[in-house]
Backbone as XML, in Angstrom:
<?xml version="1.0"?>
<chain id="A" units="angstrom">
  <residue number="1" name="UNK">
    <atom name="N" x="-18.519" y="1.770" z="-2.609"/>
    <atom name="CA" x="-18.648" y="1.470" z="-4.021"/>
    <atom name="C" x="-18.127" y="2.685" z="-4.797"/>
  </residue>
  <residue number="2" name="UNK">
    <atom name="N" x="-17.577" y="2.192" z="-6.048"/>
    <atom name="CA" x="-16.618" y="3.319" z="-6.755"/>
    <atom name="C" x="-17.900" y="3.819" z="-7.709"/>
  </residue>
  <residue number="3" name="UNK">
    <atom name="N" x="-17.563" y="5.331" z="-8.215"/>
    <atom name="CA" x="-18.389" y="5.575" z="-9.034"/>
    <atom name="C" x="-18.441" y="4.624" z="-10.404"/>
  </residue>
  <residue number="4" name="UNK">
    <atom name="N" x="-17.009" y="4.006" z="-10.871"/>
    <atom name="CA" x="-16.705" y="2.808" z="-11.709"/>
    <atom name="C" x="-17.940" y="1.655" z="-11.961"/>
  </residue>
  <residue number="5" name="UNK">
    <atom name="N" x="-17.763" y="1.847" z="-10.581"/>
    <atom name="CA" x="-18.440" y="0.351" z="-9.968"/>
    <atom name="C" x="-20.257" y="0.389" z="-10.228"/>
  </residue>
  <residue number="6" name="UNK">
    <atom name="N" x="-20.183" y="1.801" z="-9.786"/>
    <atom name="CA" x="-21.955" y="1.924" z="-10.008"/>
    <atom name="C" x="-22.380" y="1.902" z="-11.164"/>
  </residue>
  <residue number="7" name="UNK">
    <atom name="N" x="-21.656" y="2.810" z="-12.056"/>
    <atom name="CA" x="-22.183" y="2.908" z="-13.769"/>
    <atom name="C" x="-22.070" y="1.632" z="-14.123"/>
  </residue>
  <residue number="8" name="UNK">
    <atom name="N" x="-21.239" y="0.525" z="-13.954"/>
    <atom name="CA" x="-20.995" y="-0.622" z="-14.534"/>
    <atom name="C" x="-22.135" y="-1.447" z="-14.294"/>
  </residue>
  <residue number="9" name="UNK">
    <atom name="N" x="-22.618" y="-1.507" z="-12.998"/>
    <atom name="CA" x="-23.591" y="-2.006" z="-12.567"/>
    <atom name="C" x="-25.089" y="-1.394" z="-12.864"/>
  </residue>
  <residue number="10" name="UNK">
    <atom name="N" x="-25.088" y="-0.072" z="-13.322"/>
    <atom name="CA" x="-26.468" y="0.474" z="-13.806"/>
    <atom name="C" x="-26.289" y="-0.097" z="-15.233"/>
  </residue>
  <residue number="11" name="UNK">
    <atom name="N" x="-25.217" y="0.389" z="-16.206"/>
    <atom name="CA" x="-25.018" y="-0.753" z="-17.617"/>
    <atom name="C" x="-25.960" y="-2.064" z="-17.580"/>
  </residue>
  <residue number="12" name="UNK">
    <atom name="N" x="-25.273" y="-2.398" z="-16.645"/>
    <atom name="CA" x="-25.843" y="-3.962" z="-16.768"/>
    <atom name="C" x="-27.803" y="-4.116" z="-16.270"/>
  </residue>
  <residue number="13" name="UNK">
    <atom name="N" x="-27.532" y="-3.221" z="-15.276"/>
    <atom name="CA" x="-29.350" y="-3.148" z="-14.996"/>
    <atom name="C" x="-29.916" y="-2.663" z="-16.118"/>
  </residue>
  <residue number="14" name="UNK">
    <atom name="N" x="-29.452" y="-2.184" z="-17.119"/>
    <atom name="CA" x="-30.277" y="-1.613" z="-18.317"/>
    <atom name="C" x="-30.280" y="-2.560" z="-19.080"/>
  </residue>
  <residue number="15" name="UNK">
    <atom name="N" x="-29.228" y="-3.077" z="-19.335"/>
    <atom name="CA" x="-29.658" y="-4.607" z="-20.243"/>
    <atom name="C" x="-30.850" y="-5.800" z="-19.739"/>
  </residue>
  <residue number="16" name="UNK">
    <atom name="N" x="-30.643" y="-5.648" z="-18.150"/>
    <atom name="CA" x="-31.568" y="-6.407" z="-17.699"/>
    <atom name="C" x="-33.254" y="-6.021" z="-17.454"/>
  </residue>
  <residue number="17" name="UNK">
    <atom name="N" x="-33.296" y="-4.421" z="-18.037"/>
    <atom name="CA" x="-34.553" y="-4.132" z="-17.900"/>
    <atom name="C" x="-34.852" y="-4.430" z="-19.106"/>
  </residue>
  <residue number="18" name="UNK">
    <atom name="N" x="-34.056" y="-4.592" z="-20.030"/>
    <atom name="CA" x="-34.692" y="-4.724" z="-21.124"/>
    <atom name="C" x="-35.218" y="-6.424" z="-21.650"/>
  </residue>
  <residue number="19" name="UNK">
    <atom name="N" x="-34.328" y="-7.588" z="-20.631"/>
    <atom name="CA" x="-34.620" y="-8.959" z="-21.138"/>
    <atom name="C" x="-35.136" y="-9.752" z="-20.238"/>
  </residue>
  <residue number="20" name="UNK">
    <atom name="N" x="-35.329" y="-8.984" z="-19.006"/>
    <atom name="CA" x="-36.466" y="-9.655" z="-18.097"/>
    <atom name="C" x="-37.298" y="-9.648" z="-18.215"/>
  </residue>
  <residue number="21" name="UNK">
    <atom name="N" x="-38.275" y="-8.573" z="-18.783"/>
    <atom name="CA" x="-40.153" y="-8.815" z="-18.944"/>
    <atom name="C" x="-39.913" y="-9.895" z="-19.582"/>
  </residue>
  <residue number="22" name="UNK">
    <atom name="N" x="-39.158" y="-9.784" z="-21.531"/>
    <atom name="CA" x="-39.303" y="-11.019" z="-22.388"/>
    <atom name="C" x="-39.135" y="-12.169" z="-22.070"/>
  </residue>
  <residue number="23" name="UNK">
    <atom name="N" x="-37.987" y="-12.074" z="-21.354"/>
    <atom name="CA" x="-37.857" y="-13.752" z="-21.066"/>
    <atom name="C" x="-37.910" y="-14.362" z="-20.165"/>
  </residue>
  <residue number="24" name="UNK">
    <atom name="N" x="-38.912" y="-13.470" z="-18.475"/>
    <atom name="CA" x="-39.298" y="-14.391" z="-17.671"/>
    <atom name="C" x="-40.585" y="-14.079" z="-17.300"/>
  </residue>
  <residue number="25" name="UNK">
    <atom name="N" x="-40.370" y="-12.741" z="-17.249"/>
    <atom name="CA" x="-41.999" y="-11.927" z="-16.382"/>
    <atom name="C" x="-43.222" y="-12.424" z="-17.594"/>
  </residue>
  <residue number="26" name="UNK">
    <atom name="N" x="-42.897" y="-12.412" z="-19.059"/>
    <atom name="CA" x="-43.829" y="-12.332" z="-20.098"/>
    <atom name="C" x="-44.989" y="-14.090" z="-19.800"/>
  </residue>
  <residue number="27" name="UNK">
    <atom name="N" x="-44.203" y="-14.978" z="-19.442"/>
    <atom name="CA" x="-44.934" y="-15.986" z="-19.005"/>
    <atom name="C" x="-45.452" y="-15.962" z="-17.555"/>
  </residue>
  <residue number="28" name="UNK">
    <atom name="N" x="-45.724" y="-14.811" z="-16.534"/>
    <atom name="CA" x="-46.489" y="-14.807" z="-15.713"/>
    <atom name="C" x="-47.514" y="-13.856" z="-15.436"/>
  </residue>
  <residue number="29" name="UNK">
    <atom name="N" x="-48.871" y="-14.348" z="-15.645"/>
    <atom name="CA" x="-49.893" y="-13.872" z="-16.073"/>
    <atom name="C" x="-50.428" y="-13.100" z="-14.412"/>
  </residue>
  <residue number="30" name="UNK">
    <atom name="N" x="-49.525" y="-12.931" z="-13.613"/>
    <atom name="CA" x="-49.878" y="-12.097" z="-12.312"/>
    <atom name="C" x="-49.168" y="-11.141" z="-12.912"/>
  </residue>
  <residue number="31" name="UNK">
    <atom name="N" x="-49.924" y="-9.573" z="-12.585"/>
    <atom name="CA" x="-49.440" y="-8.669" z="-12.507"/>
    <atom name="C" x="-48.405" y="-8.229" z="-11.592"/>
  </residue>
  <residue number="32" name="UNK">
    <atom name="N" x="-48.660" y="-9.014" z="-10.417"/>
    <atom name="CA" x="-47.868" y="-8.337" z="-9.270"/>
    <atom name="C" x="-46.295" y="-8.673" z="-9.515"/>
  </residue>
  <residue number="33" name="UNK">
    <atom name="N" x="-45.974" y="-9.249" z="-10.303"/>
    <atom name="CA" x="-44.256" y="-9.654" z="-11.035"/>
    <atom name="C" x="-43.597" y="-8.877" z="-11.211"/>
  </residue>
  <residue number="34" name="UNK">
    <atom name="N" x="-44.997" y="-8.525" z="-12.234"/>
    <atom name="CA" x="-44.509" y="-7.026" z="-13.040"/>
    <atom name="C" x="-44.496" y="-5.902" z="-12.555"/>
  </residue>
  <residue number="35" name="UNK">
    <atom name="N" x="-44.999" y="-5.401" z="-11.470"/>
    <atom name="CA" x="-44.798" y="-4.730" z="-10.641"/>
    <atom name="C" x="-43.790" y="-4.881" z="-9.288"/>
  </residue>
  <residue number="36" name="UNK">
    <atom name="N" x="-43.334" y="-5.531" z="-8.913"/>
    <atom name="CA" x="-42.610" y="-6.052" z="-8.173"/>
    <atom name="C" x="-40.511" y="-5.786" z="-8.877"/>
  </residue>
  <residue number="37" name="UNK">
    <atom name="N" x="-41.075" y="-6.373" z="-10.138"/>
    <atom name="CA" x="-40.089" y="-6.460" z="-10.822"/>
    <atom name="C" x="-39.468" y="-4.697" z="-11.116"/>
  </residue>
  <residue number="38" name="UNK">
    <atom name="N" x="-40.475" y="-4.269" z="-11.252"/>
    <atom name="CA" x="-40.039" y="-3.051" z="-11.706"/>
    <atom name="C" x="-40.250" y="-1.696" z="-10.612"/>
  </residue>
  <residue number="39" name="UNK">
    <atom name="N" x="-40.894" y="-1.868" z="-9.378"/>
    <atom name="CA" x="-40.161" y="-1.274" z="-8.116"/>
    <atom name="C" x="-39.122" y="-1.633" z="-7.758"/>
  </residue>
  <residue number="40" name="UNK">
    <atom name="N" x="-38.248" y="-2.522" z="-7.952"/>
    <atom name="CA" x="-37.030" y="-3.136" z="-7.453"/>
    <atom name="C" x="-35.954" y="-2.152" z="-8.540"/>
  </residue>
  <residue number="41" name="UNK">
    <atom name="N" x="-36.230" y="-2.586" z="-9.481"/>
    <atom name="CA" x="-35.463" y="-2.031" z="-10.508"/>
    <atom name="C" x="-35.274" y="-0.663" z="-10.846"/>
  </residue>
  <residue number="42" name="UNK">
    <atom name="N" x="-36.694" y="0.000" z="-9.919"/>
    <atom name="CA" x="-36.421" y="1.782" z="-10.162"/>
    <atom name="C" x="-35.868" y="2.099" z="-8.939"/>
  </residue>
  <residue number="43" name="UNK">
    <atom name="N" x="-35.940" y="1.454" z="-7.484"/>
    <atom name="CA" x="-35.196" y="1.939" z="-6.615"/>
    <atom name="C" x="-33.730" y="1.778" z="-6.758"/>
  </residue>
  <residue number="44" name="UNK">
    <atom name="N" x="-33.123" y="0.333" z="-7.534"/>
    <atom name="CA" x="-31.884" y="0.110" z="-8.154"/>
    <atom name="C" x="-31.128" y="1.167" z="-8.846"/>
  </residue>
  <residue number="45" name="UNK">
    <atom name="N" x="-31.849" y="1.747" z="-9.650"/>
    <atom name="CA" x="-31.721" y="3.233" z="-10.681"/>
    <atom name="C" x="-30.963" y="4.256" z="-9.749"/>
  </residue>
  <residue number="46" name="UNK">
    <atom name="N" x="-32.230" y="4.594" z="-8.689"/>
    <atom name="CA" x="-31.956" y="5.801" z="-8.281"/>
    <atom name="C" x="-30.786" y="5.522" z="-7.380"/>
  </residue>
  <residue number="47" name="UNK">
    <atom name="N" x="-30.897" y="4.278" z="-6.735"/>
    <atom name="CA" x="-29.592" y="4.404" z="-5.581"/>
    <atom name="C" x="-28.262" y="4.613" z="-6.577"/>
  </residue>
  <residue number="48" name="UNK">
    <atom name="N" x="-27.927" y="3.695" z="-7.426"/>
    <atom name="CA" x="-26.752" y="3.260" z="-8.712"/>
    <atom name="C" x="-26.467" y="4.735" z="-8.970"/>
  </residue>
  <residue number="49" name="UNK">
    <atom name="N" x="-27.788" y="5.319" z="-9.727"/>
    <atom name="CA" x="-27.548" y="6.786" z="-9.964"/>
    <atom name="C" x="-26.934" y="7.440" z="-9.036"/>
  </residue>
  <residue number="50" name="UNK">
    <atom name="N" x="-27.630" y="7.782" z="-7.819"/>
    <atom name="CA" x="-26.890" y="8.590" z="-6.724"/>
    <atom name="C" x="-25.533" y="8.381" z="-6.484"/>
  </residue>
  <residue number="51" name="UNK">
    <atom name="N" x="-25.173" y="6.724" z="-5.842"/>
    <atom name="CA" x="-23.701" y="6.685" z="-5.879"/>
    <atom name="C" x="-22.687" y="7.348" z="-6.822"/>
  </residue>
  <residue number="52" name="UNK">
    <atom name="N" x="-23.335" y="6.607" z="-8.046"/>
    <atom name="CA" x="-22.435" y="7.234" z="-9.259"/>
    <atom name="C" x="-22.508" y="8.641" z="-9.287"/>
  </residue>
  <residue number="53" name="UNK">
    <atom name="N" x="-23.189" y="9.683" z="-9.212"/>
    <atom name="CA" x="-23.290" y="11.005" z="-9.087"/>
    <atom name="C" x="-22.677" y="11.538" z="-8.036"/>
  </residue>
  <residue number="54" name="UNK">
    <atom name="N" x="-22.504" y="11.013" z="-6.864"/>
    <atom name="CA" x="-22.105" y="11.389" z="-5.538"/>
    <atom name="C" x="-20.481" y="11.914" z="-5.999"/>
  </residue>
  <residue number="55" name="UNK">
    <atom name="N" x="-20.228" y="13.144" z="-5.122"/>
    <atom name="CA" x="-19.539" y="13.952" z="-5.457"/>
    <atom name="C" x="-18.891" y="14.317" z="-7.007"/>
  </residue>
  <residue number="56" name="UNK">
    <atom name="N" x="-19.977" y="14.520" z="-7.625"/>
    <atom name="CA" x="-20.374" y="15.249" z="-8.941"/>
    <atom name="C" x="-19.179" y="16.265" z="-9.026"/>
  </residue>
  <residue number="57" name="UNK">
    <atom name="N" x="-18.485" y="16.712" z="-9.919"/>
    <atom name="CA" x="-17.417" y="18.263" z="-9.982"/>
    <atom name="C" x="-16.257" y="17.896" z="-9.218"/>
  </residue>
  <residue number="58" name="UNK">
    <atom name="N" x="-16.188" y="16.911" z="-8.516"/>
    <atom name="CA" x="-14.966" y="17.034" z="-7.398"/>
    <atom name="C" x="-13.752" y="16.544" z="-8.473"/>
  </residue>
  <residue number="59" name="UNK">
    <atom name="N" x="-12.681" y="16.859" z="-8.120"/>
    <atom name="CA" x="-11.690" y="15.736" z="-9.138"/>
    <atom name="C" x="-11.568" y="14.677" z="-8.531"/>
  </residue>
  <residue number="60" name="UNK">
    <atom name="N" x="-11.509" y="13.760" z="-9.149"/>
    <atom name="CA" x="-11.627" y="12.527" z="-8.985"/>
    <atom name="C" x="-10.118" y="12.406" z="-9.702"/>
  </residue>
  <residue number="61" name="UNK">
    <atom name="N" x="-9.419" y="11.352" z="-8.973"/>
    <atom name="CA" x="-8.151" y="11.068" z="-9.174"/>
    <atom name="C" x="-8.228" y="8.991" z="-9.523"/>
  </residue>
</chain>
């Protein structure tokens, strides 16, 4: 995966952290959704992050 590829795809996980509680998790009255939902989504972060960071300073051509 290109560093391209990761930021594009963390972009989009940020939009989606922001319209999933509202418009699916908010009608399920289990907590465990919401938790579920949002361990998924912070391990998503950090991997997306890492790729995209991975070789940080190098030139990139």
């Amino acid at each position: 995966m290109t560093r391209k590829t990761a930021l594009v795809l963390l972009a989009l996980l940020i939009v989606a952290l922001y319209a999933v509680p509202y418009l699916f998790i908010g009608q399920i009255a289990d907590w465990q959704a919401s938790f579920l939902f949002w361990t998924v989504a912070g391990v998503a972060v950090i991997v997306l992050n890492a790729v995209a960071m991975a070789g940080y300073g190098k030139d990139d051509e």
